[in-house]
C-alpha positions as CSV (number, residue, x, y, z in Angstrom):
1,X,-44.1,-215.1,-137.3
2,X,-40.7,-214.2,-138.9
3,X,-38.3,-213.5,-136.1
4,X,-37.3,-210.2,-137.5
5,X,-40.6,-209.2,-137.8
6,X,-41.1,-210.1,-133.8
7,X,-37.8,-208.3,-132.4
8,X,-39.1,-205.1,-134.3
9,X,-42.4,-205.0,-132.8
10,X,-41.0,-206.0,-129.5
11,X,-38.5,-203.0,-129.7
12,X,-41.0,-201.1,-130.7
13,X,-42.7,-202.0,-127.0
14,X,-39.7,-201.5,-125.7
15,X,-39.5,-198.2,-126.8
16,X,-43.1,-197.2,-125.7
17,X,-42.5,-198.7,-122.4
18,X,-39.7,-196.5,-121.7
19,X,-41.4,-193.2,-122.3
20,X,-44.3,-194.8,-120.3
21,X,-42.1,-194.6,-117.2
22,X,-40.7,-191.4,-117.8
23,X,-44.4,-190.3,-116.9
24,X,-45.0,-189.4,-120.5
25,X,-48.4,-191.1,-121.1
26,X,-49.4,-194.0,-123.8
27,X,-52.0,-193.0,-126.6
28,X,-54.9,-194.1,-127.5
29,X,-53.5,-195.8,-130.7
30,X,-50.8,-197.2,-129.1
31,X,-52.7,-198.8,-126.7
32,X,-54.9,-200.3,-129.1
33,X,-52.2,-201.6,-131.1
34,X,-50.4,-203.4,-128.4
35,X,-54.2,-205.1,-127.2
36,X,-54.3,-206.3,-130.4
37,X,-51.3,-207.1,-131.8
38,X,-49.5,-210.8,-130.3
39,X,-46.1,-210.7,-132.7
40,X,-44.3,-209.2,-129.6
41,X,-42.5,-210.7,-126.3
42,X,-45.6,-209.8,-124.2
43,X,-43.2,-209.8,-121.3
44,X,-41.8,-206.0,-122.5
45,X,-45.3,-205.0,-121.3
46,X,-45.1,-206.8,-117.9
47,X,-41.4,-205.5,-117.3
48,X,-42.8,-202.1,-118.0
49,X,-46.2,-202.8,-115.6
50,X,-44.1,-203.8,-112.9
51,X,-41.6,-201.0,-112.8
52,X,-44.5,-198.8,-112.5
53,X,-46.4,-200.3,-109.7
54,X,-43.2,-200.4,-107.8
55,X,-42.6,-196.5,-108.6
56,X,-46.2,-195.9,-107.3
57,X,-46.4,-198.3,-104.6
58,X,-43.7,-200.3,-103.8
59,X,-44.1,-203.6,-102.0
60,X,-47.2,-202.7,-100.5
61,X,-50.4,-204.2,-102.0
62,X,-54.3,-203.5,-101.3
63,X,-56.6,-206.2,-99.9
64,X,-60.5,-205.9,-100.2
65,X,-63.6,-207.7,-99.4
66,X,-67.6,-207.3,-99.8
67,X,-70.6,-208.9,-98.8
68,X,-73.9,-209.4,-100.5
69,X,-76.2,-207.6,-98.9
70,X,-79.3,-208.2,-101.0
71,X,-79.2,-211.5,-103.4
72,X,-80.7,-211.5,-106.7
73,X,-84.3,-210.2,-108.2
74,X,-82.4,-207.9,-110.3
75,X,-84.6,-206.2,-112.6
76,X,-81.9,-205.0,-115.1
77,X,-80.4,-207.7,-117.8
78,X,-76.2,-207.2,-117.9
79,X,-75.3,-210.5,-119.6
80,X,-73.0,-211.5,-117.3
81,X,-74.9,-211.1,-114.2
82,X,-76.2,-214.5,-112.2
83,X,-78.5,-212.2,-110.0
84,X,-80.3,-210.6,-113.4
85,X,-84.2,-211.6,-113.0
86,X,-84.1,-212.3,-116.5
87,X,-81.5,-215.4,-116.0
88,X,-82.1,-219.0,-114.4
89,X,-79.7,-218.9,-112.2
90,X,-79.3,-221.5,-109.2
91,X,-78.3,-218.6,-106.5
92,X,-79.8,-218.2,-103.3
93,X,-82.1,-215.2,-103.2
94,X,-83.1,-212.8,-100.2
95,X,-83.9,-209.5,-99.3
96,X,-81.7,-206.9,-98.0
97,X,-80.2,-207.7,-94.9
98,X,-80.5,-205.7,-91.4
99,X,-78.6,-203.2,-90.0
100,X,-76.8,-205.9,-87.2
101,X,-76.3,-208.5,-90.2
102,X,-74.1,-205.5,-91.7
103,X,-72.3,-204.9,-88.4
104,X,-71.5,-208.2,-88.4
105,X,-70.6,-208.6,-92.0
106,X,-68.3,-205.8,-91.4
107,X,-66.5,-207.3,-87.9
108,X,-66.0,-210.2,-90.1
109,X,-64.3,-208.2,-92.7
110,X,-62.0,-206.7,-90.0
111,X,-60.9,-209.8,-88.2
112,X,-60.0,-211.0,-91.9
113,X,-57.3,-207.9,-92.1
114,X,-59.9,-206.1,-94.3
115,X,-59.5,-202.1,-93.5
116,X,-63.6,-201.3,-95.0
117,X,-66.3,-204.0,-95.8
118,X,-68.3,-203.0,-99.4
119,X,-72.1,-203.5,-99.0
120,X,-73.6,-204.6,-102.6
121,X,-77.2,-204.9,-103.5
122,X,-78.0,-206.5,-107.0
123,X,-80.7,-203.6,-107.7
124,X,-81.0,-200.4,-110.9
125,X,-80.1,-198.2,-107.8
126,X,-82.1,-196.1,-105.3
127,X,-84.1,-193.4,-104.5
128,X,-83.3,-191.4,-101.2
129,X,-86.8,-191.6,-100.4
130,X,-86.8,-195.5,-100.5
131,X,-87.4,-197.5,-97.2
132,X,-84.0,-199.9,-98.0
133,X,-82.4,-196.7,-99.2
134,X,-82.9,-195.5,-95.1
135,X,-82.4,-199.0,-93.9
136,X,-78.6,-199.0,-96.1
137,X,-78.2,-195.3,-94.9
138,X,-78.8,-196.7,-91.7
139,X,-76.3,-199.7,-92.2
140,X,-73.6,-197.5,-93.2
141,X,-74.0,-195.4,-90.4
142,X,-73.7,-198.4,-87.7
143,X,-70.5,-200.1,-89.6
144,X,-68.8,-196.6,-89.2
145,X,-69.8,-196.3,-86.3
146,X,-68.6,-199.7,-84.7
147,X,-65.5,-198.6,-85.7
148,X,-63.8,-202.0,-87.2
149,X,-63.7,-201.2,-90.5
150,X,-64.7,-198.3,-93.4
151,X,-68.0,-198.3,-94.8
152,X,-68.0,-198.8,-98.5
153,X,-70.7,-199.9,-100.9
154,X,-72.0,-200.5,-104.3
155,X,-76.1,-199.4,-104.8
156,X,-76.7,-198.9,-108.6
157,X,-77.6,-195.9,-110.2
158,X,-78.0,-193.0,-108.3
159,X,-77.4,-189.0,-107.7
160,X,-76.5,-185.9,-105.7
161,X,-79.1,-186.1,-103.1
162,X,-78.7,-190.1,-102.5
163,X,-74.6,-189.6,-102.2
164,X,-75.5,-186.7,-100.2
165,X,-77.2,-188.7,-97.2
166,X,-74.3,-191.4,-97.9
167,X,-71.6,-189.6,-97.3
168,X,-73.3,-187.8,-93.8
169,X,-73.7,-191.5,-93.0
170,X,-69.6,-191.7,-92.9
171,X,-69.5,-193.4,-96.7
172,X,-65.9,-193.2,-98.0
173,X,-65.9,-195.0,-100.9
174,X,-68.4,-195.9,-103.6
175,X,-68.1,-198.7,-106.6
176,X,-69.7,-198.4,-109.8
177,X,-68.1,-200.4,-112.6
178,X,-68.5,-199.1,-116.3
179,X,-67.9,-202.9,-117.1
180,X,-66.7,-202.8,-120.7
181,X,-65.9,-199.9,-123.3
182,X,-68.5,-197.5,-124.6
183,X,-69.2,-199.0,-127.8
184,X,-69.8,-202.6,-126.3
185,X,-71.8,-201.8,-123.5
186,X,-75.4,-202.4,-125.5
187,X,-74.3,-205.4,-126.4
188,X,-73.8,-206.1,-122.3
189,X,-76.6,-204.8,-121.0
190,X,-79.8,-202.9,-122.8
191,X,-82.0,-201.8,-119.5
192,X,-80.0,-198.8,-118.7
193,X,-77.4,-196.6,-120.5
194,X,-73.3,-196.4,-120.3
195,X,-74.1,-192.4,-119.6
196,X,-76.4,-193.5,-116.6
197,X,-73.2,-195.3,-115.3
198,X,-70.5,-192.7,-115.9
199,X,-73.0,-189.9,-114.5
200,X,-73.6,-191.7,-111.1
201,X,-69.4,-191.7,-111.0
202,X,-69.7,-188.0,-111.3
203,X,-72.4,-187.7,-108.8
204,X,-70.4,-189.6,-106.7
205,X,-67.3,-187.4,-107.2
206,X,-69.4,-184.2,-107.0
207,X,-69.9,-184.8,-103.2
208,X,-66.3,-185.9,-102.5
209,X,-66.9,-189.7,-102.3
210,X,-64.1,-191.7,-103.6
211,X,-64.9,-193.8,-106.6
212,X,-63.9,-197.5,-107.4
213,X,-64.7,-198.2,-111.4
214,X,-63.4,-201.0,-113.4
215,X,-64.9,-203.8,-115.7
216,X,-65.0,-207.4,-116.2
217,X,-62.5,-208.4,-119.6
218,X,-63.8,-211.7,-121.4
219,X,-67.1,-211.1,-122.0
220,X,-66.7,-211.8,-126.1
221,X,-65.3,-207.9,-126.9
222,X,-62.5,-207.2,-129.1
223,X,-59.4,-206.2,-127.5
224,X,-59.8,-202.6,-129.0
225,X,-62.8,-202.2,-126.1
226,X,-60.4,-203.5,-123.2
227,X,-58.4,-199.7,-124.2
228,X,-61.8,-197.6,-124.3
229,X,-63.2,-199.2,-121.4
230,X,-59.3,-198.3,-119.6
231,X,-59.2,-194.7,-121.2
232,X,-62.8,-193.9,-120.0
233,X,-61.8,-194.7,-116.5
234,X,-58.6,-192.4,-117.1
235,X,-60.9,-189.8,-118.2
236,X,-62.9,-190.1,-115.4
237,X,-60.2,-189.9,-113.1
238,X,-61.8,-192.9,-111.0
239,X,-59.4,-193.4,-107.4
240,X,-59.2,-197.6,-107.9
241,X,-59.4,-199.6,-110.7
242,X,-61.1,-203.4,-109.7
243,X,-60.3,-205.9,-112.8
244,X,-62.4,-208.9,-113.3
245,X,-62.5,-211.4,-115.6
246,X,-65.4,-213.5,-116.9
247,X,-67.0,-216.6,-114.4
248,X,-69.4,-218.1,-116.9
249,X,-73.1,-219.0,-114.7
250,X,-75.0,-221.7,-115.6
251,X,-78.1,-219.7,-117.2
252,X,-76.7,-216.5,-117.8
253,X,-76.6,-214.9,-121.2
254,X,-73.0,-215.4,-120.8
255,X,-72.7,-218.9,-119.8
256,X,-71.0,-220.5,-122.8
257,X,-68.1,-217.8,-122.5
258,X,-64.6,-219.1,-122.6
259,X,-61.9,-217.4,-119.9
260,X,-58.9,-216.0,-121.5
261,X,-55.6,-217.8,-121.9
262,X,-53.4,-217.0,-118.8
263,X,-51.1,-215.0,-120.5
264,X,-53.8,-212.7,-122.2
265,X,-55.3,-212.3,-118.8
266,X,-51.7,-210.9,-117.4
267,X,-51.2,-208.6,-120.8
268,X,-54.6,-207.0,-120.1
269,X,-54.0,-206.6,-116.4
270,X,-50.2,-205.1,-117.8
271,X,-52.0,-202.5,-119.9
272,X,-54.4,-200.8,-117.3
273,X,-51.6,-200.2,-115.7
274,X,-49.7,-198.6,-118.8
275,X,-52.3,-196.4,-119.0
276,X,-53.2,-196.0,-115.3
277,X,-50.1,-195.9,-113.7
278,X,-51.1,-194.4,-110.5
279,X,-54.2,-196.1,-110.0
280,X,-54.6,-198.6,-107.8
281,X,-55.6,-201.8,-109.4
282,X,-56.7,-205.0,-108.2
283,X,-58.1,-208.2,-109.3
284,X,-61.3,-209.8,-108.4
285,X,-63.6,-212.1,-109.8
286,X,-62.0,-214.7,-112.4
287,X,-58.6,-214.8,-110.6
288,X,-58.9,-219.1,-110.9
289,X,-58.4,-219.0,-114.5
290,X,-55.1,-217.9,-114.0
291,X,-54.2,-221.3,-112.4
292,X,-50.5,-221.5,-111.3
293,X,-49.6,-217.9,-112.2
294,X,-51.6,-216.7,-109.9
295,X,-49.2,-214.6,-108.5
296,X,-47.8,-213.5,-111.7
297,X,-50.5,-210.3,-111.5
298,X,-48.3,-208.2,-109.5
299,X,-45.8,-208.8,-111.5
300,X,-48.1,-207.8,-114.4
301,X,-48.5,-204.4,-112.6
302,X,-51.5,-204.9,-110.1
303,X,-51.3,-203.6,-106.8
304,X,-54.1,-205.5,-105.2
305,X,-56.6,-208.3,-104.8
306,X,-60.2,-209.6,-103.6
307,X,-59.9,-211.7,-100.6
308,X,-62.3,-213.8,-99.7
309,X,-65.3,-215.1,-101.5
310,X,-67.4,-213.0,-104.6
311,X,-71.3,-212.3,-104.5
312,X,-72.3,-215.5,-105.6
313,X,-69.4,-217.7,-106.3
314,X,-66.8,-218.9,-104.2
315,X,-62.6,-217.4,-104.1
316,X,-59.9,-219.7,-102.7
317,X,-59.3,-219.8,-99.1
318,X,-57.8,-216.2,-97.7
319,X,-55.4,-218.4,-95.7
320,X,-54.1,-219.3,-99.2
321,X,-54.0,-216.3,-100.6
322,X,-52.2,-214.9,-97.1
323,X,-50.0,-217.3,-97.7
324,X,-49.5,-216.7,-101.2
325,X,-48.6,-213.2,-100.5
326,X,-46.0,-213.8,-97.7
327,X,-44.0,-216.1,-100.0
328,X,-43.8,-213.1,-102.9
329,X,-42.5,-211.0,-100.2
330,X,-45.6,-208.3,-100.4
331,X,-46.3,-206.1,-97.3
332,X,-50.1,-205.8,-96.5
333,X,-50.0,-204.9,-93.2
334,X,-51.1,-201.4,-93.9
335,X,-52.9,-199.3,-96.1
336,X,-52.0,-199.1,-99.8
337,X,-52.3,-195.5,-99.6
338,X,-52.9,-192.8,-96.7
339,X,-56.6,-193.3,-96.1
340,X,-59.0,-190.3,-95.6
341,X,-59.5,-189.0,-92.5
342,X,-62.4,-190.4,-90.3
343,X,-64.3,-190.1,-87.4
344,X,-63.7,-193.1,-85.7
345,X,-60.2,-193.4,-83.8
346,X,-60.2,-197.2,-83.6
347,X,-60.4,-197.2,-87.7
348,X,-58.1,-194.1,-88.2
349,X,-55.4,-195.4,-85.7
350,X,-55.9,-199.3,-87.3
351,X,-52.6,-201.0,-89.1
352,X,-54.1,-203.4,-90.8
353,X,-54.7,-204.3,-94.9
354,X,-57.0,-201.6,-96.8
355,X,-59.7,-202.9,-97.8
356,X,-62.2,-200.9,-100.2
357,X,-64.9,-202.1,-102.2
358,X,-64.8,-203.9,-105.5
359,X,-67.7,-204.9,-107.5
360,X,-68.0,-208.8,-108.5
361,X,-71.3,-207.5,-109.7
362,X,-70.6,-210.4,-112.4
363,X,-71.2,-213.2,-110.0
C-alpha cells in the first residue's frame, strides 16, 4: 500500500467523518466503501465514533443483563444458534421456567446494578393463546411488579394481539435481532423469513414497546452486509442497537467460524455508530475475542455492554468488568437515557445502571 495512496483515502475519511458530526448523515455507499476498504488509518473512524457517542451520551454508559428462561429445543435452524434442535450441541436443556424462578432471576439482575432483567426463550415465537405465552405474561407481570427491576424480554416471532397482553403486563422493552443484512439472512437461517423478523419490530412498535434490534458480525458475510444489516436497523428506527460477534459452538453449523481480528471488530462497532449516532449501542456476545482491547469499544463509539454471563456460554466476571469500567473513568450509576415512566415507584425512583435486554440468541 503506497503511502500516498493511504493518506488520500484516510483524508478522504477524514473528510466524511467531519460532516458525520455536523449531523449530516453517511450514505449508503460510503458506508460500504469504508467496510470494505483497509488502505486507511482505521483510527479516523474511531476518532469520529467517539466524538459522537460523547455528543449523544457523554460519560455515561448502559449496562444489561438476561436470563435464559427456556433452554434449547429450538425448532428453527439459525446457523449460529447452540439451542437450534437441528444442532448437537452440549447445552443443558429445560423447559420454561416459573413465574418465582423469574422473580428471582430478576432480583438477581438488580442486586448486580442491572436497572431490567431480559427474559429469553429459544422458541419461533408465541401465540397469545399458548399456556407458556400466559405463564411469561404472567412472569412479566410479577418482575414488574416486585419492583427491582424492568421487565424486558425476547419471545420470537409474534404480533399485535401478543404485544398487546405484554405491554398490559408492564413490558417496556422487547428484543428481536435482524441478525445480519437482508441479502445474507437465507444463508443464516431458512425456517423463517427476514420480513417475519422486521414485521414483529413493527408490531412491537405499533403498541408503543421499545425495540432492541442488532445482529451478530462474523458469521462468514462480506463486509457490504455489516452496512445493510446497520441501515435496516436505521430504517427501522429500532431504540438500542446490541452488537455481537460470532462464539463458534461445538456442533453448530457455524462451528468452524473464525472471530474477527481485534481491530476489524472495533472498525465495525465504529461504523454502527457512523450511521447510528444516536442510538444506543452495546456489545454482547463475542466481547473475549477482543482480548486486551477490551475497553477499546467505547472508544470505538459504543455506549454500552452485556454484564454478566450469555444464554449458554459464559462472560468474564462482572466484578471485572466493574472494575474495568471505573478505571476508564465511565459513570454507570444511572440510566443511559431518561427511562419511561412506570408504575412501580421503587423502579422509577432507582439510581442504579440501565439495564435493557439484549439478545445473545447466538449462544
Amino acid at each position: 500500500m503506497g503511502t500516498m495512496a493511504l493518506d488520500m483515502m484516510t483524508e478522504r475519511v477524514r473528510q466524511i467523518g467531519e460532516r458525520v458530526l455536523t449531523g449530516r448523515a453517511i450514505t449508503f455507499e460510503e458506508a460500504v466503501e469504508l467496510f470494505e476498504r483497509s488502505d486507511y488509518n482505521v483510527h479516523e473512524l474511531f476518532h469520529v465514533a467517539n466524538r459522537l457517542r460523547l455528543n449523544q451520551f457523554g460519560n455515561r454508559i448502559h449496562l444489561c443483563s438476561i436470563v435464559n428462561a427456556k433452554s434449547g429445543n429450538c425448532p428453527e435452524d439459525c446457523g449460529f444458534c447452540s439451542q437450534s434442535a437441528r444442532h448437537a450441541t452440549e447445552i443443558q436443556k429445560y423447559g420454561l421456567m416459573s413465574t418465582e424462578e423469574m422473580v428471582k432471576a430478576a432480583r438477581k439482575a438488580g442486586e448486580q446494578g442491572a436497572f431490567a432483567l431480559g427474559v429469553v426463550t429459544a422458541v419461533r415465537g408465541y401465540s397469545a393463546s399458548s399456556k407458556d405465552f400466559q405463564k411469561l405474561v404472567e412472569g412479566i407481570r410479577a418482575i414488574v411488579q416486585d419492583g427491582r427491576v424492568e421487565g424486558h424480554a425476547s419471545l420470537g416471532i409474534m404480533g399485535h394481539e401478543e404485544f398487546r397482553q405484554l405491554k398490559a403486563a408492564g413490558l417496556t422493552e422487547f428484543n428481536h435481532n435482524l441478525e445480519t443484512g437482508r441479502s445474507y439472512f437465507p444463508k443464516i437461517c431458512t425456517t423463517h423469513t427476514y420480513d417475519e423478523r422486521v414485521n414483529t419490530i413493527k408490531a412491537a412498535k405499533a403498541v408503543g414497546i421499545r425495540v432492541c434490534s442488532g445482529g451478530i458480525i462474523g458469521m462468514g458475510e462480506e463486509p457490504a452486509h455489516r452496512a445493510e444489516l446497520a441501515f435496516a436497523l436505521k430504517d427501522l428506527d429500532v431504540d438500542e442497537v446490541p452488537l455481537n460477534f460470532l462464539v463458534s459452538v461445538d456442533g453448530t453449523r457455524l462451528e468452524n467460524g473464525t472471530p474477527l481480528a481485534p481491530l476489524e471488530m472495533l472498525k465495525a462497532i465504529a461504523l454502527f455508530r457512523w450511521i447510528l449516532p444516536t442510538k444506543n449501542i452495546f456489545i454482547c456476545a463475542g466481547r473475549q475475542h477482543l482480548g486486551e482491547l477490551q475497553s477499546m469499544i467505547f472508544f470505538a463509539g459504543a455506549s454500552g455492554a452485556m454484564v454478566g454471563d450469555f444464554l449458554t456460554t459464559k462472560n468474564r466476571s462482572v466484578s471485572d468488568d466493574l472494575k474495568m469500567f471505573r478505571d476508564l473513568g465511565l459513570d454507570f450509576d444511572g440510566p443511559l437515557s431518561a427511562p419511561p415512566p412506570v408504575s412501580s415507584p421503587s423502579v422509577a425512583e432507582r439510581t442504579k445502571v440501565r439495564g435493557v435486554l439484549s439478545t445473545t440468541a447466538a449462544h
